[in-house]
N, C-alpha and C positions, 0 to 999 in steps of 0.2 A: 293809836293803840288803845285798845279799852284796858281802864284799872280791872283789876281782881281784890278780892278781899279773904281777908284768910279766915279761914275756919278754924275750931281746936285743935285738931290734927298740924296746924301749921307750927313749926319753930318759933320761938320766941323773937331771935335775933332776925327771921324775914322781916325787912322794912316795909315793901312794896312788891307788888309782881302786875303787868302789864303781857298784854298777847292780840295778836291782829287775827280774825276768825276769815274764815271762808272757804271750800273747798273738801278735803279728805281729811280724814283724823292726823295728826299729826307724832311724831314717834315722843314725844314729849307727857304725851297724857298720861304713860305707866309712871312717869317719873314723879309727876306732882299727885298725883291720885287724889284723893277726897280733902287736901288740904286749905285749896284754896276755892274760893266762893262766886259766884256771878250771881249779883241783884240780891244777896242774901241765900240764892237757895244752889243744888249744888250746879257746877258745872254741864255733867253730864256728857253727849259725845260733843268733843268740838271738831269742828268741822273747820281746816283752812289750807288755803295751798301755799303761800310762804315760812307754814311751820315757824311761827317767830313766838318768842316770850322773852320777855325781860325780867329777872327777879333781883334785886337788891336786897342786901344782906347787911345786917351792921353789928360790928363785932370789934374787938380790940382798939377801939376808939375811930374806926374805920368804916365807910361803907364799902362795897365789891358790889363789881355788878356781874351777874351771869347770862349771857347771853343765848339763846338758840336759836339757830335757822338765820332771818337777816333781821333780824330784833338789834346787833349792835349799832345798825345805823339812825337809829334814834339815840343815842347817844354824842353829847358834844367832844370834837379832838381832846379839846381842853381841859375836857375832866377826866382824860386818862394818864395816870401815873407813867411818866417816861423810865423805859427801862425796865418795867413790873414785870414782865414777861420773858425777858431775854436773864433777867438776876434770878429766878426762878427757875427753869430753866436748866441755867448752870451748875446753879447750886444743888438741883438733884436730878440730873442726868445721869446715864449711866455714860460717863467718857469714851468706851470704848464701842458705842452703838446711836455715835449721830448720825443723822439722813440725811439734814437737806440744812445748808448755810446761805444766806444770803450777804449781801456783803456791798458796798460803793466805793470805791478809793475816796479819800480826803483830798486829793489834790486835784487841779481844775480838767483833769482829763474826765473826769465823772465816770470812771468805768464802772459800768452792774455787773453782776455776776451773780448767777445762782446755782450752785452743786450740791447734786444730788448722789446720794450713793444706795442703791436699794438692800446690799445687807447691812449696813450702819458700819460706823468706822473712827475713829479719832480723831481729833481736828486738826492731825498735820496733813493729812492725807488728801486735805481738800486742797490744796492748794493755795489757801488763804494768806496770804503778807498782812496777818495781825497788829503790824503797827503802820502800816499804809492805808489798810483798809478799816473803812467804818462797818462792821457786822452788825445786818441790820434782825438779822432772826437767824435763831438758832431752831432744831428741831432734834429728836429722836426720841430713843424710848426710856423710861423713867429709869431709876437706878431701885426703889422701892416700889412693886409691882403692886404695893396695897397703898401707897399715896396715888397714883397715876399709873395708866397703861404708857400714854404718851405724851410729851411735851412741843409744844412749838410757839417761842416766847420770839414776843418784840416788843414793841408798849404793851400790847395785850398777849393775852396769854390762853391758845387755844391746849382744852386736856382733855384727855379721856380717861373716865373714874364708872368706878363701879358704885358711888356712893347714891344714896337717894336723898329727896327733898328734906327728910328729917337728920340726914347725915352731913347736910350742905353747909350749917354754921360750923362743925368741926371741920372741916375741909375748908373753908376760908380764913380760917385761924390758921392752919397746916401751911397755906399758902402766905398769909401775912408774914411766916415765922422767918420761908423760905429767901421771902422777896429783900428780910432786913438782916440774910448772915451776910458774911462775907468771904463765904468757903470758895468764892467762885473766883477769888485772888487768889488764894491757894492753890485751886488746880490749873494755874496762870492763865486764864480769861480777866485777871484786870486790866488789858486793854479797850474794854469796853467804856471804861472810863476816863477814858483821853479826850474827850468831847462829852458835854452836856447841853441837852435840849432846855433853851430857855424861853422855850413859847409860853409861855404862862406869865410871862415880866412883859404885859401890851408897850410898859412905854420905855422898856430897852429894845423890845423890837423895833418898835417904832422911830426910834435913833438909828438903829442901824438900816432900818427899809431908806430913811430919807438919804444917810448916808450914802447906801448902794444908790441910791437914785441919781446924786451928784455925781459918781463916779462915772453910771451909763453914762449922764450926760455930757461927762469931758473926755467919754471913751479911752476912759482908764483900762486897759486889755492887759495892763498887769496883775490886776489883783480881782479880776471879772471876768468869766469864761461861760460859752455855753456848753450846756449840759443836759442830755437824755433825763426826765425824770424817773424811765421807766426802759428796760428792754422792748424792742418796738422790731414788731415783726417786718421786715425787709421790704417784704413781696407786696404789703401794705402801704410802703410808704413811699405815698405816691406824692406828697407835696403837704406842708406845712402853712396855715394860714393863722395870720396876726388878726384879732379883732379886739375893735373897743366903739363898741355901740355900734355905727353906722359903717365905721372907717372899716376898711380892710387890706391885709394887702398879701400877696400867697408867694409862697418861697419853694422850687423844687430844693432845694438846701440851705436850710436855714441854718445862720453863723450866728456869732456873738456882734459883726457888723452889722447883719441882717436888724438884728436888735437893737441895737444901737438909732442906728437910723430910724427905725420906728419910733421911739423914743423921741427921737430931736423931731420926724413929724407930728408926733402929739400933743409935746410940750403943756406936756397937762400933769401938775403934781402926783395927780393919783393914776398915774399910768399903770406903774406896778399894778396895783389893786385893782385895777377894771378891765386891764388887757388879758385877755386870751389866747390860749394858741392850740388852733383847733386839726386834728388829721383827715387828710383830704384823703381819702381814696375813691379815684374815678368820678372825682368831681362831686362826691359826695362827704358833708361831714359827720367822721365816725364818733370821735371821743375829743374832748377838751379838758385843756389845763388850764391853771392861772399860770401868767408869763414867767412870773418869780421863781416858779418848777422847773425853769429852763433857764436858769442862773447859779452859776456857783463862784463863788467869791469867798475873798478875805477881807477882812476889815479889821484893823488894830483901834480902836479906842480907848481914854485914860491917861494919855503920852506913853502911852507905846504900854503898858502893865496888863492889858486884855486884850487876847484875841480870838475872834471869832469867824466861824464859818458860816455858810450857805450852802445847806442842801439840800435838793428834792423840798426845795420852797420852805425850807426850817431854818432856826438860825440856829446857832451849838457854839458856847463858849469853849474853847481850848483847855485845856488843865495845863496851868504854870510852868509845871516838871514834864511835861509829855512837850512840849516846845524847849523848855533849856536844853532837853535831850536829843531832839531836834538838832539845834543849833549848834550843839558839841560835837556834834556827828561831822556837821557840813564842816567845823571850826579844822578838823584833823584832816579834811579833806585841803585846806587851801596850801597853796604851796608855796616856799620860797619864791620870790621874783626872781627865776633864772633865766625865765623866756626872752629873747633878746626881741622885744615886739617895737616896732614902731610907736612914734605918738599917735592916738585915734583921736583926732579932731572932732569936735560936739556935732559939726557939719556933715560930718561924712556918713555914707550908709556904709552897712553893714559888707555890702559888697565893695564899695570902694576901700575899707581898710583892706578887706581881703586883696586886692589889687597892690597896696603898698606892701603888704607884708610880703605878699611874693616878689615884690619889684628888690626887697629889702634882701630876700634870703635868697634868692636865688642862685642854682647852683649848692645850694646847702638844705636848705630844705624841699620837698616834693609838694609841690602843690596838685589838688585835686579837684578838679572840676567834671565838669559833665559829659567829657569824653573818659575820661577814668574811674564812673561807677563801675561796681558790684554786678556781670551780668549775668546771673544763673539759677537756674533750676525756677520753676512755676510759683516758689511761696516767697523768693527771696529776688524779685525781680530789681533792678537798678538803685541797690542799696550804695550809699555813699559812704564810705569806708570813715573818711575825714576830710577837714578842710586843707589840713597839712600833716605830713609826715615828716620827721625829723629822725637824723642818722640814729640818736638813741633809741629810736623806737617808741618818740612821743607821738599817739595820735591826739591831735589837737581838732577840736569844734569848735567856731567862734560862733557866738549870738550876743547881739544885741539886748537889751536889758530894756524890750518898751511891751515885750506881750510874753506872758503867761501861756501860751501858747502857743508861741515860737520857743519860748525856754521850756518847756517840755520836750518838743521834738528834740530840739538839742541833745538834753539829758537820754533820749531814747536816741541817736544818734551816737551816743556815746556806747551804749551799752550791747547794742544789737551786732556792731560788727566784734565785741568781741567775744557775744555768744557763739559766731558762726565760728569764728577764728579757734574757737573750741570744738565744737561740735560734729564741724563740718569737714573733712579732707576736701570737699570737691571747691569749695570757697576758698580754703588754703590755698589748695594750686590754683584756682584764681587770680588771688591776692598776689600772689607770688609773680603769676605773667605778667601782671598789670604792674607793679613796682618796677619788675626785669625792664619791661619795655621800656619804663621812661627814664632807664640810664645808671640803676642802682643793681647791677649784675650779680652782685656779689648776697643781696638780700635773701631770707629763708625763714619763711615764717614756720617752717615743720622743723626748724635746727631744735635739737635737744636743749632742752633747757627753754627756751626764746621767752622773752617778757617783753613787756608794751606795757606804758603807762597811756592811760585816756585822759584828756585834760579837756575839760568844759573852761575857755576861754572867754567869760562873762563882761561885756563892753558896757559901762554905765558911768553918768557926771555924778552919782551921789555919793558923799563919802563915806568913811567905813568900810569894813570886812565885806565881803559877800555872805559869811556868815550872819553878819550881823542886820544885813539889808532886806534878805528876799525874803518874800512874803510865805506865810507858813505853810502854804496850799505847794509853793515851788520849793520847801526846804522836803515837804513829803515825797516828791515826787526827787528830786535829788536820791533822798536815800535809798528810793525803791533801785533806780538804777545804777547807781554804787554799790551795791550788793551786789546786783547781778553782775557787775563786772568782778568784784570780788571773789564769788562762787566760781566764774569760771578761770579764775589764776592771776586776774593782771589787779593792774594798780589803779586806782579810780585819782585824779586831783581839780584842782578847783583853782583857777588863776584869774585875778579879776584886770581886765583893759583899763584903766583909768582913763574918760573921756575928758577933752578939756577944750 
């Protein structure tokens, strides 16, 4: 990009302005007008087809940078303030006319989402699970129509103003004032600060990259998952390729094993940082990631006093009080030890306790296997109700306590039969044949009144609570679906297998 130099006509607080030439005039030239200088004399027409300028401002002990056209990608990640955009934003939205949310879950399922709404709307309306999910951009239209036409903040902060070149250092002060209130906890958006971006600390990242790296390698799949960096078109994805220099190796579905394995054949410290993961379609490659974009993880460091996430290749400290609150949630969720379970030996899988506990209950409680899914209707195909039914109307899930990703399913196991169990009459009388059949005549899941407790039966050798143990990515995804059981009537609990 070539410097520009200012002329009288320029603001005081312009620091610098920078602009890439070539091609048509560009919608920018009304904006700066005779301000700024090329070679000492004036501008004149520019002529360019990227329409880029970069102007930097310094003001309230602050520089800004303003960007146009694709001028921000001269710009380092690093020097952009985390959160500028989205606190901004917030704090002078008009509430009742947001457009477009963006959003990740914090917990290792890595869900994206993005909604939009074209006549703007409030932010219950999106959908959004504000304390599961990370919002990564907010958008709509201002609340003062003479500070901003529109907002749409995330680290940066795109606006449309009616101001011009000579109006710009009061509008970056306007902006400073906005990014340092705190109105945006007021109109309860301080969930945004349940997580902070610590990219700017190289050598805490640099802890936690090697960190992560030791865990690929002993294929820790508790507290390591993979993860979409990005919503990825379907019909595109035709197969995923791993590279690092020469190596390569192609996936039509790539897992957190797929990664792992690459890992152990690289066996090169800096794998993180030099592996790729490139999209194949049709045997051509379209777009590449670094590997790290396609990890999301937990890591505690400090004896257990910090915890930190992984995501979309970032690392984000925890807030203290957004995990106590956490762990108090799941704390009310554990239950009494009334389950009368067998002992689960450190030996056994997950399917073999399941083998003793019905050897143990049988006759008294309903075991469910794979001749007694869920089988109906096109969106709800061979849903698994539970792994046991009990005469109180306990549904029980047992998992094993070795992958973040089989404790997920779980938890969404837990949850999904008893949305339908709500929602659904035609799953009811499902429920109902399939109970009838295997010998419980008397059962009626449409009786008035009818309640069901769901209990995630959690199998692990470590000791302590389950509250106290599971990692913060699986205390997130815990409460997502404990509510939803909650919302639709029943009881959520928490029952831990002591392995030995």
């Amino acid at each position: 990009m070539i410097r520009l130099e200012k002329s009288d006509a320029a603001p005081a607080e312009l620091e610098s302005a920078y602009y890439r030439k070539s091609g048509a005039e560009p919608p920018f030239r009304k904006f700066i007008g005779d301000a700024l200088l090329l070679n000492g004399g004036p501008l004149g027409s520019l002529k360019t087809r990227s329409h880029s300028l970069l102007l930097f401002v310094k003001t309230s002990g602050r520089v800004v940078a303003f960007s146009f056209g694709h001028a921000h990608t001269a710009l380092s990640a690093t020097s952009i303030e985390p959160k500028f955009g989205i606190k901004v934003t917030l704090n002078r939205v008009d509430t009742t006319r947001l457009s477009t949310i963006d959003a990740r879950s914090l917990d290792l399922t890595g869900r994206l989402m993005r909604v939009q709404i074209p006549q703007g709307n409030s932010f219950g309306l999106f959908g959004i699970a504000d304390e599961q999910d990370r919002v990564r951009l907010v958008a709509g239209k201002a609340e003062d129509q003479d500070f901003a036409g529109s907002l749409a903040g995330a680290d940066a902060l795109h606006i449309t103003s009616k101001t011009d070149l000579v109006g710009l250092p009061g509008l970056t002060r306007a902006l400073l004032k906005a990014f340092r209130e705190k109105k945006y906890r007021d109109r309860g958006y301080g969930f945004i600060d349940h997580v902070t971006d610590v990219s700017k600390n190289p050598s805490l990242v640099a802890t936690l990259d090697a960190e992560l790296l030791k865990r690929c390698a002993s294929r820790d799949g508790t507290s390591v998952a993979f993860a979409f960096p990005e919503v990825l078109d379907p019909a595109e994805l035709d197969a995923l390729e791993l590279s690092r220099r020469r190596k390569k190796a192609t996936y039509e579905e790539l897992d957190i094993d797929g990664i792992f394995d690459w890992i152990e054949q690289v066996n090169n410290d800096d794998v993180l940082a030099t592996s790729h993961v490139r999209l194949k379609v049709g045997g051509e490659s379209r777009r590449s990631w670094p590997l790290k974009d396609f990890l999301a993880a937990a890591i505690v460091l400090g004896g257990g006093d910090r915890s930190f996430v992984l995501s979309e290749g970032s690392w984000f400290q925890v807030q203290p009080d957004y995990e106590k609150k956490l762990r108090k949630f799941a704390r009310g969720l554990e239950s009494a030890p009334t389950l009368k379970l067998p002992e689960w030996k450190k030996t056994w899988t997950e399917p073999k306790f399941n083998r003793e506990v019905s050897k143990k209950r049988k006759g008294k409680w309903l075991t469910f296997d794979q001749s007694k899914k869920w089988n109906f209707g096109k969106h709800h195909e061979a849903v698994e109700p539970c792994d046991f039914l009990t005469p109180e109307n306990e549904f029980l899930v047992v998992k094993d306590l070795t992958k973040s990703s089989t404790l997920s399913h779980a938890f969404s196991q837990g949850s999904v039969p008893a949305i339908l169990l709500r929602d659904s009459e035609q799953a009811v009388d499902k429920f109902n044949e399939i109970v009838r059949a295997a010998g419980w005549k008397h059962f009626d899941a449409k009786a008035p009144g009818f309640r069901a407790t769901f209990v995630w039966v959690i199998g692990t050798d470590r000791p302590g609570k389950l509250s106290d143990i599971l990692f913060f990515l699986s205390l997130v995804n815990l409460q997502t679906h404990a509510s939803r059981i909650k919302r639709a009537g029943f009881t959520p609990r928490l029952h831990k297998a002591a392995q030995s």
